[in-house]
C-alpha positions in Angstrom: 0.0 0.0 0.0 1.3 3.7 -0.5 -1.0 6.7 0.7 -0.6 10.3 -0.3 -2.7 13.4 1.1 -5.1 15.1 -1.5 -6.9 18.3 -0.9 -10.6 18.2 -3.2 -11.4 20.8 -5.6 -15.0 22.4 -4.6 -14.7 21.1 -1.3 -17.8 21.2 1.2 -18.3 24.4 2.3 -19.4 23.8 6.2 -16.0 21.7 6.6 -14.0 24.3 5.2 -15.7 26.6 7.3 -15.0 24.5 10.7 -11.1 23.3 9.3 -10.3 27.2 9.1 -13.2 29.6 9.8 -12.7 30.9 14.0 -15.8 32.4 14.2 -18.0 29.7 12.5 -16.2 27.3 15.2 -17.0 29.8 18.0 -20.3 30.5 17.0 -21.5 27.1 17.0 -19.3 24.6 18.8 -17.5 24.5 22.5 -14.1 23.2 21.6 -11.7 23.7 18.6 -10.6 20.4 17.0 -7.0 20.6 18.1 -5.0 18.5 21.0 -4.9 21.8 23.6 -8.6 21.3 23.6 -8.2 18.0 25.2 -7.3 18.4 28.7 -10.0 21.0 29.3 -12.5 18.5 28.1 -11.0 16.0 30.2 -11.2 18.5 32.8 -14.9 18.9 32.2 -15.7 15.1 32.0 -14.7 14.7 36.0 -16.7 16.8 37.0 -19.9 15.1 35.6 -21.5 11.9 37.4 -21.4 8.6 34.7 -22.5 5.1 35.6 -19.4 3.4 34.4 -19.9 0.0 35.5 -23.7 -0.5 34.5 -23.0 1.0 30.8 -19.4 -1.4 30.9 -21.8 -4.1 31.8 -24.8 -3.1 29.2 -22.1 -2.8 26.4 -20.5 -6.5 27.7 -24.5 -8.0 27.4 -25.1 -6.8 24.1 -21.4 -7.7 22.4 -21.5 -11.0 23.8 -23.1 -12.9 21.2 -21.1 -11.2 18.8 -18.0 -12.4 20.4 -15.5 -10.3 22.7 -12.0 -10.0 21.8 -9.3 -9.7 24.6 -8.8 -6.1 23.8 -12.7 -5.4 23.8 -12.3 -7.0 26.8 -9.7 -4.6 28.5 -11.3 -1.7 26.9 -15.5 -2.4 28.9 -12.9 -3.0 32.1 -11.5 0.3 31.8 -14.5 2.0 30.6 -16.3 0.9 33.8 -12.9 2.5 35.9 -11.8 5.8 34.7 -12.0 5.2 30.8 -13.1 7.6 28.7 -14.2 7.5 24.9 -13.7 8.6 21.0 -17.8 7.8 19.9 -18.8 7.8 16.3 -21.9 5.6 14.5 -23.4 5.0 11.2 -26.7 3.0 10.4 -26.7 -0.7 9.7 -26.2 -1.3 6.2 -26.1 -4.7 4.2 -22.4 -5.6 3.7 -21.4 -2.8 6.5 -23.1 -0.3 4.0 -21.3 2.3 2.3 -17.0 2.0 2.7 -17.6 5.7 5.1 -18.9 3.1 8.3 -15.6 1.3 8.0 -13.4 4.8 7.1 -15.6 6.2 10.2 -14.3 2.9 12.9 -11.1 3.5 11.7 -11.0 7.1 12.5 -12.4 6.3 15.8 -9.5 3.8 16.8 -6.6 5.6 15.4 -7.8 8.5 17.4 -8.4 6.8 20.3 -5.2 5.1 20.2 -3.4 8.8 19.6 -5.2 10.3 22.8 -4.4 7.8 24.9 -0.7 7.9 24.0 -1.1 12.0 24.6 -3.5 12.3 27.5 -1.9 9.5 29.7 -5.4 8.0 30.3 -7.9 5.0 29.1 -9.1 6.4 25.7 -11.7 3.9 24.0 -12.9 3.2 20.7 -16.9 3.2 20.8 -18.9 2.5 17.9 -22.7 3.8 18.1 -25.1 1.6 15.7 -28.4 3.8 15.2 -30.6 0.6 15.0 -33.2 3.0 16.2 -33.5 4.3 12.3 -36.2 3.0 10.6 -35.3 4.2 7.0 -34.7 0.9 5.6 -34.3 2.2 2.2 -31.4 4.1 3.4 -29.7 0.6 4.3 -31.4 -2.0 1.7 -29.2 -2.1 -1.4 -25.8 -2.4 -2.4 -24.1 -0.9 -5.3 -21.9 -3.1 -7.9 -19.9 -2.0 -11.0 -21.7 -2.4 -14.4 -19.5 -1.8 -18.1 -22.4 0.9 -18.4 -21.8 2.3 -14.4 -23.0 1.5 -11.6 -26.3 -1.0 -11.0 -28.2 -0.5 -7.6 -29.0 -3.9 -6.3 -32.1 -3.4 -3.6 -32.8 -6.2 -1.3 -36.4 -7.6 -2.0 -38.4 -7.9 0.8 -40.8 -5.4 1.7 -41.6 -3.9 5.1 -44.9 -2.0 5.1 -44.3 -0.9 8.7 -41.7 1.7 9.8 -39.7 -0.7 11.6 -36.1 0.1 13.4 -33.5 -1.8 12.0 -33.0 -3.5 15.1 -36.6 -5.0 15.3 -36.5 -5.4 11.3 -36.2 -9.4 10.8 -35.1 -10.3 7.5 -35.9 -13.6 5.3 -32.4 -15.8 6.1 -33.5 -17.7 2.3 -34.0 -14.0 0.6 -30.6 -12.6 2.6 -28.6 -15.6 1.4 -29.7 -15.6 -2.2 -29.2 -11.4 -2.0 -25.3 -11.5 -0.8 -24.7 -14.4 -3.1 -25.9 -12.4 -5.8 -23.8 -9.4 -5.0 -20.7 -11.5 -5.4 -21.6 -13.5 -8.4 -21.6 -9.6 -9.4 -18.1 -8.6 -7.6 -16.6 -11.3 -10.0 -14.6 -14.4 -9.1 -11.4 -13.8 -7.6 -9.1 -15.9 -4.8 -10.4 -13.9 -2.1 -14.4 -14.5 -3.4 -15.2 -18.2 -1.6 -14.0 -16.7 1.9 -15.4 -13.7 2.3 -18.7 -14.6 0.7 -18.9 -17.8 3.5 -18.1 -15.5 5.9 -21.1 -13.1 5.0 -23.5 -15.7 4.7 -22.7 -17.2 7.8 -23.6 -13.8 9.3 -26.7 -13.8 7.2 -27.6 -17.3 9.5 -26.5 -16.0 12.6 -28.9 -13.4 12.9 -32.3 -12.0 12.0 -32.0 -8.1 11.6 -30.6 -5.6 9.8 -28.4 -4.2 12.9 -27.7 -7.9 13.9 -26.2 -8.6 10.4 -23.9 -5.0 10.5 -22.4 -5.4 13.9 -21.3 -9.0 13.4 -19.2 -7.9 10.2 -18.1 -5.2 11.7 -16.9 -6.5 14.8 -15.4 -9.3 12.6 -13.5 -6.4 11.0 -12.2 -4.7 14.1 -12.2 -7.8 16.7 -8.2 -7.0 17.0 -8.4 -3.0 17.8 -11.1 -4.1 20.5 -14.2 -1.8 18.8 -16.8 -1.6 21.1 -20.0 -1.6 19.6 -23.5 -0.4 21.1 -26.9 -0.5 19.5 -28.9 2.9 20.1 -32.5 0.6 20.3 -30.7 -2.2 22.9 -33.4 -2.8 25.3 -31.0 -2.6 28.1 -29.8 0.7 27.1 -33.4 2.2 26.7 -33.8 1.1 29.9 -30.6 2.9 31.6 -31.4 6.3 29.7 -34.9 6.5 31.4 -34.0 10.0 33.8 -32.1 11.2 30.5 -35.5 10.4 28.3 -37.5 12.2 31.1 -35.2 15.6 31.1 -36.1 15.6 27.1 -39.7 15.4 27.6 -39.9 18.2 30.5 -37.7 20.7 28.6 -39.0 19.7 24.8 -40.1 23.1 24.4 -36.9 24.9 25.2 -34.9 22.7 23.6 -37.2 23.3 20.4 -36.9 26.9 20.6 -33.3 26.6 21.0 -33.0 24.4 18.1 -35.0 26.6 15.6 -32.9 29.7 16.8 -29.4 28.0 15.9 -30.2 26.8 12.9 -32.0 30.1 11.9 -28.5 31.6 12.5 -26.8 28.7 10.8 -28.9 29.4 8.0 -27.8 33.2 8.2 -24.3 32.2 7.7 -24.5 30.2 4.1 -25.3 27.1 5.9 -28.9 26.3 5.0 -31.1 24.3 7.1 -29.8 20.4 7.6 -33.1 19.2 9.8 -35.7 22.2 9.1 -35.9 22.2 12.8 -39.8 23.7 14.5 -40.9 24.5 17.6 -43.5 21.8 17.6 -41.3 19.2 17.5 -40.4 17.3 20.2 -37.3 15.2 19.0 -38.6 12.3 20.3 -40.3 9.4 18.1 -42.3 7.0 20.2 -42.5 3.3 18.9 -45.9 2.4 18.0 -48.0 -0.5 16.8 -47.7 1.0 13.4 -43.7 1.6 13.7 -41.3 4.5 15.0 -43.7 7.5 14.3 -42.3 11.2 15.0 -43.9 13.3 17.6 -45.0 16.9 18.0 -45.9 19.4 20.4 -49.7 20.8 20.4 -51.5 22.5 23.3 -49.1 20.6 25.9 -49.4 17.4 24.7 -47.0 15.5 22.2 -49.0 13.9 19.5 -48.6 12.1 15.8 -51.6 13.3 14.2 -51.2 10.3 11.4 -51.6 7.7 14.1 -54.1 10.0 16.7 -51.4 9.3 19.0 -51.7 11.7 22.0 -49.6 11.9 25.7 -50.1 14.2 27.8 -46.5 15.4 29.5 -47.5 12.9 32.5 -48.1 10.3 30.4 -45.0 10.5 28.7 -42.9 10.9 31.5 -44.7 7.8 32.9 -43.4 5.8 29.4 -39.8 6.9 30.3 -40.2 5.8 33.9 -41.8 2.2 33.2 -41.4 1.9 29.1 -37.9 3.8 28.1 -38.0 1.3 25.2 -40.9 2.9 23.5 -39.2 6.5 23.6 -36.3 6.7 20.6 -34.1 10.2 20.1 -33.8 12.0 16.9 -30.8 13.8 14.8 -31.1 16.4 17.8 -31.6 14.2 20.8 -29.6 11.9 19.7 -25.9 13.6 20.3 -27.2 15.0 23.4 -28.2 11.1 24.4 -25.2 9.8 23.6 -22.8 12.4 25.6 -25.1 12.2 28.3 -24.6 8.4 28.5 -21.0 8.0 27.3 -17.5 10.2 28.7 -17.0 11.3 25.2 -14.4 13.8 24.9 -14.5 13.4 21.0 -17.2 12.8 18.7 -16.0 11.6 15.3 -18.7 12.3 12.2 -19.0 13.2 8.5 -20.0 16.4 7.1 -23.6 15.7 7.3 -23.7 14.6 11.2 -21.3 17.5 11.5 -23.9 20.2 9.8 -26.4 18.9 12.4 -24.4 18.8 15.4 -23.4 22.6 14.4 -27.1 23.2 15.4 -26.9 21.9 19.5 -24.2 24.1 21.2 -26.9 25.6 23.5 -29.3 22.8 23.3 -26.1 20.7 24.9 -26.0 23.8 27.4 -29.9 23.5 28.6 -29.0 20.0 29.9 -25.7 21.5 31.6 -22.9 20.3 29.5 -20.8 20.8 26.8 -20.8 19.5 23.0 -17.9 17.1 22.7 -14.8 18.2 20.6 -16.1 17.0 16.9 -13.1 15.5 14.5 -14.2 14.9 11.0 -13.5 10.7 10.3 -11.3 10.5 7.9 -12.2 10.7 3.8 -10.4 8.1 1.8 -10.2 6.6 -1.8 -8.9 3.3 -2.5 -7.0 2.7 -5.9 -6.7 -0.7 -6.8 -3.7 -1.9 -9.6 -6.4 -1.1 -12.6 -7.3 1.7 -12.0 -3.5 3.1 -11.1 -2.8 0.9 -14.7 -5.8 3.1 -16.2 -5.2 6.5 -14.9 -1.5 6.2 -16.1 -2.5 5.1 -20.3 -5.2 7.8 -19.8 -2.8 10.1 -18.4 -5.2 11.4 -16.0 -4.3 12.3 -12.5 -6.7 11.2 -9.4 -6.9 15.1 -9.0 -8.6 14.9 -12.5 -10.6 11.9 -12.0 -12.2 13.6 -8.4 -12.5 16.5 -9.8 -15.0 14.6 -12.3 -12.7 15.3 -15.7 -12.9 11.9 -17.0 -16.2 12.5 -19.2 -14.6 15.7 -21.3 -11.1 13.6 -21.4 -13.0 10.7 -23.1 -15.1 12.5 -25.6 -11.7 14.3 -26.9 -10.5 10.9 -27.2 -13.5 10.1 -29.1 -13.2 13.2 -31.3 -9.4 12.3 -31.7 -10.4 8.9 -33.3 -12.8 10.1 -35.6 -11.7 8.9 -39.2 -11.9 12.4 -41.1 -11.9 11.3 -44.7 -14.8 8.7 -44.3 -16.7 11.9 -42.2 -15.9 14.8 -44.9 -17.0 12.0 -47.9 -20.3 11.3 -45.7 -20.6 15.1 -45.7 -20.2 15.5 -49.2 -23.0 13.0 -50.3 -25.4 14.6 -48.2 -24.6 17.7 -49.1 -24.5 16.4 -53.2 -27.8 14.4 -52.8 -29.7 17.2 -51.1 -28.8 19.6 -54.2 -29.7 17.7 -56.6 -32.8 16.7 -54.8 -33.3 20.7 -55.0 -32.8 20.7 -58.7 -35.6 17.8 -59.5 -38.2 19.8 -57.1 -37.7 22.6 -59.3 -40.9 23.0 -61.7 -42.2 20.0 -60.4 -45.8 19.7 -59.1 -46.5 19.9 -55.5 -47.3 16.1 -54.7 -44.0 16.0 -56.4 -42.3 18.1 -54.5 -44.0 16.5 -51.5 -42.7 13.1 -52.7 -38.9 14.0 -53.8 -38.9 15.9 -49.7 -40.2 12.6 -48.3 -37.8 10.4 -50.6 -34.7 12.5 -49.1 -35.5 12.3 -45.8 -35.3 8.6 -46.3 -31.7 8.7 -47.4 -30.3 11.1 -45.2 -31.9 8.7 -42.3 -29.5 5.8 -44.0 -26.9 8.4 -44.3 -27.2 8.7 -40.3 -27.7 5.2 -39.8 -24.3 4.6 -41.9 -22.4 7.2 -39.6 -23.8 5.7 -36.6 -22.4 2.4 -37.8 -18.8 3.8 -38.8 -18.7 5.2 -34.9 -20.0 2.2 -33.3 -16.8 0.4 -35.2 -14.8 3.0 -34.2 -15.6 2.7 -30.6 -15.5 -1.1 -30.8 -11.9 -0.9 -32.4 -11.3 1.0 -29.1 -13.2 -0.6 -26.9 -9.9 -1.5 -24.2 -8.7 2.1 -24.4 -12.4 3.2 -23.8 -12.7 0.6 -21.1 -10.3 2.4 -19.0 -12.5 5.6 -18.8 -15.0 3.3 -17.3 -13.0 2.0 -14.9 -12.1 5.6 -13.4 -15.3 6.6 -13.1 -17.0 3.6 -12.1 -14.3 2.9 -9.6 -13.4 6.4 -8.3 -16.3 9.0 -8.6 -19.4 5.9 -9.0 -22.4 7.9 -9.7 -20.6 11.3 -9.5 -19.5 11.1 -6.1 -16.8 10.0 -3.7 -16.5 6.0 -3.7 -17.3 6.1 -0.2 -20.4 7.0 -0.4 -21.4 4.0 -2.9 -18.8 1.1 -2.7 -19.5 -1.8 0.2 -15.8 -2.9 1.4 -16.2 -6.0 0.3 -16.0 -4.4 -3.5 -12.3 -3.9 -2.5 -11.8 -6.8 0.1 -12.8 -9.1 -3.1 -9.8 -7.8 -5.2 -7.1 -6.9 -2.4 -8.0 -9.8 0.0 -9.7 -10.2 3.7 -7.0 -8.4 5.7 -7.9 -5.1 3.9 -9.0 -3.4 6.7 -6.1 -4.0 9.2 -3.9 -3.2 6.8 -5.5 0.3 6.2 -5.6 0.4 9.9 -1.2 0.2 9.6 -0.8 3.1 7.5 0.1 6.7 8.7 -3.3 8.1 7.6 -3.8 12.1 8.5 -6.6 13.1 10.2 -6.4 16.6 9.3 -9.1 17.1 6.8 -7.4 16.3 3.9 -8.4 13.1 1.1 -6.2 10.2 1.8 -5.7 8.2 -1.5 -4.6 4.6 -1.0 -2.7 3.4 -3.6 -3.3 -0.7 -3.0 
């Protein structure tokens, strides 16, 4: 592997803004992403009252099926001393979803381990699954390379009911059939048999969406010692009861703080990432039905679609004796997970970033502080072909990301073009459309409409003869074309980032199982530039 550092042309304009902008960062976050803001959040940390050893213990219960490596091990022991953590999550996608979870983990250890080497104390790796999302069509496909681009591959079964990922059971006959059929896709290579039998034995392991995720990923990370927690764990509900009832008793100012920061956000250039009112209550509540929002309306929090109604009593009766019925939103959410967790760094991608950027006071209604927020890391993996196709293109990754490929390939095209075949095309149709002109003259006007009708029929085979000369020409070509394909397919899929598209089993299929530890050996930056990995 060699890795370089890239900075992207039209980069996103919020991280540019908290990379380098002081008064964005003061305006709407506690702590500036940089090691002297450490010890003061360390500093703050001690002075706030965590339950180590019951949310040690919780985290224990739910990784236990999954299997517990030695270091996960050591990491819940010092969690439930003096431990503190480096928190990020990502939903539960088929095939770990999108290669940003894995890039995300990664972050998360390599910053753990860095703190803890700096501060001189326990820093752990946390990973929080948001089973509690129930946007299955955010997490149901998987993307594979096509020779035309990129095919979307949705997993079949339907769920009419707005089920959390965690409570969504999938069909172990449909699952199996599903991941065999994105491999068949991947192509066959050396490394196909192994990781395909290891997916499908995750597939008959468990039943749900979440279940399926956090067994790969653990799987993944079971040497770092990842610990993993799912936000709709029973046991976890249960433990953030007093937190749940503080979110229903203050809803209102919490709203009103919400709408006011991102009104400002908006002010600055930002827009408006969750269109936040002061109806809303940032709380779903888990119905018959599904995980239905709720709102605020004369006092009482109510889903209008369901004729759900709770008076603030009754709600704060659910959190007492039902927590598990209560689930937190984009806003509540952050504010949940610091109030459970030590974080002193919260690691999250542009969009969770944009969203966070909205909380600094709502963190300060319940009396503490956001987290410091570090950006994970953004990486692109080259493999051999497309290194071998950028250098006979003579394109440069810059180009490719900066989505060049498509103007590059047409001038190719245009380069090909076989100019003496083209100019005598040109010439005929230019011949047989004057001396069509000279036969209309005089001629009666069904004439003339027959003679118009009779050239339109041979400058149609006139087409359909150039169509046919560039068709050869492109077939002729086909291997040089090929390697267009492969950029963009590979490198910007759809127009975007391959993070955002590719599974890591895309990759692990051509560069083999150990893919991820071996990304986890090299000196990757954290400093908000692109890593390229060259593997």
């Amino acid at each position: 592997m060699e890795i370089k550092s890239v900075e992207l042309q039209n980069g996103n304009k919020l991280m540019q803004a908290y990379n380098h902008d002081e008064q964005f960062i003061h305006s709407f976050f506690d702590y500036r992403n940089e090691s002297r803001s450490y010890p003061e959040r360390l500093s703050e940390l001690s002075g706030r009252p965590f339950f180590r050893k019951e949310l040690s213990s919780i985290i224990r219960d739910f990784m236990e099926p999954f299997g517990i490596s030695e270091k996960a091990s050591e990491h819940l022991g010092e969690l439930s001393e003096n431990g503190v953590v480096v928190i990020g999550g990502q939903q539960a996608g088929i095939l770990t979803g999108p290669l940003y979870s894995v890039h995300k983990a990664i972050t998360v250890i390599l910053l753990a381990e860095e703190k803890r080497k700096e501060l001189g104390v326990p820093v752990i790796p946390v990973f929080w699954v948001a089973g509690e999302d129930h946007d299955l069509n955010e997490i149901n496909h998987v993307y594979t390379e096509a020779l035309g681009g990129m095919t979307k591959h949705k997993y079949p079964e339907k769920f009419i009911l707005k089920l959390m990922a965690s409570d969504a059971t999938y069909s172990h006959h449909e699952m199996t059939a599903f991941v065999e059929g994105i491999f068949r896709q991947f192509g066959e290579t050396e490394h196909t048999r192994a990781l395909m039998e290891e997916a499908l034995t995750a597939v008959e392991m468990e039943k749900t969406f979440t279940g399926f995720f956090v067994r790969l990923m653990n799987g993944l990370f079971h040497e770092q010692g990842l610990l993993f927690i799912d936000s709709a764990y029973k046991p976890l509900r249960e433990f953030e009861k007093n937190h749940f009832a503080q979110f229903i008793t203050k809803s209102g100012e919490l709203a009103g703080l919400i709408v006011e920061k991102e009104e400002q956000f908006s002010e600055s250039g930002f827009g408006k990432p969750i269109e936040a009112e002061h109806e809303a209550a940032h709380l779903f509540y888990v119905h018959e039905t599904g995980r239905v929002l709720l709102s605020k309306k004369d006092g009482a929090f109510v889903n209008d679609s369901t004729g759900i109604r709770f008076t603030s009593e009754e709600m704060l009766k659910i959190a007492a004796e039902e927590p598990w019925l209560l689930s937190n939103n984009v806003a509540t959410r952050p504010i949940m997970q610091d109030l459970v967790f030590p974080v002193v760094a919260f690691v999250g991608g542009p969009g969770e970033i944009a969203y966070w950027a909205l909380l600094k006071e709502a963190f300060h209604l319940f009396g503490i502080r956001m987290p410091i927020i570090v950006p994970r890391v953004s990486m692109t993996l080259v493999s051999n072909r497309a290194k071998q196709a950028m250098e006979s293109t003579s394109l440069t990754l810059e180009d490719v990301l900066a989505g060049n490929v498509h103007d590059t390939r047409e001038r190719f095209i245009d380069s090909l073009q076989n100019e003496r075949f083209e100019k005598l095309l040109a010439e005929t149709e230019s011949q047989l459309k004057g001396k069509y002109e000279e036969l209309a003259e005089g001629s009666s006007t069904a004439m003339r409409q027959l003679l118009e009708k009779n050239l339109k029929f041979h400058e149609k085979q006139l087409e359909y003869i150039r169509r046919k000369a560039e068709e050869e020409l492109l077939i002729q070509h086909e291997t040089a074309l090929r390697k267009y394909s492969i950029l963009e397919n590979e490198l910007l899929p759809e127009g975007s980032l391959q993070e955002r598209i590719f599974t890591p089993y895309f990759f692990m299929n051509q560069y083999g199982p150990g893919l991820v530890q071996d990304l986890l050996r090299q000196p990757i930056k954290m400093d908000g530039t692109h890593q390229v990995i060259y593997l």
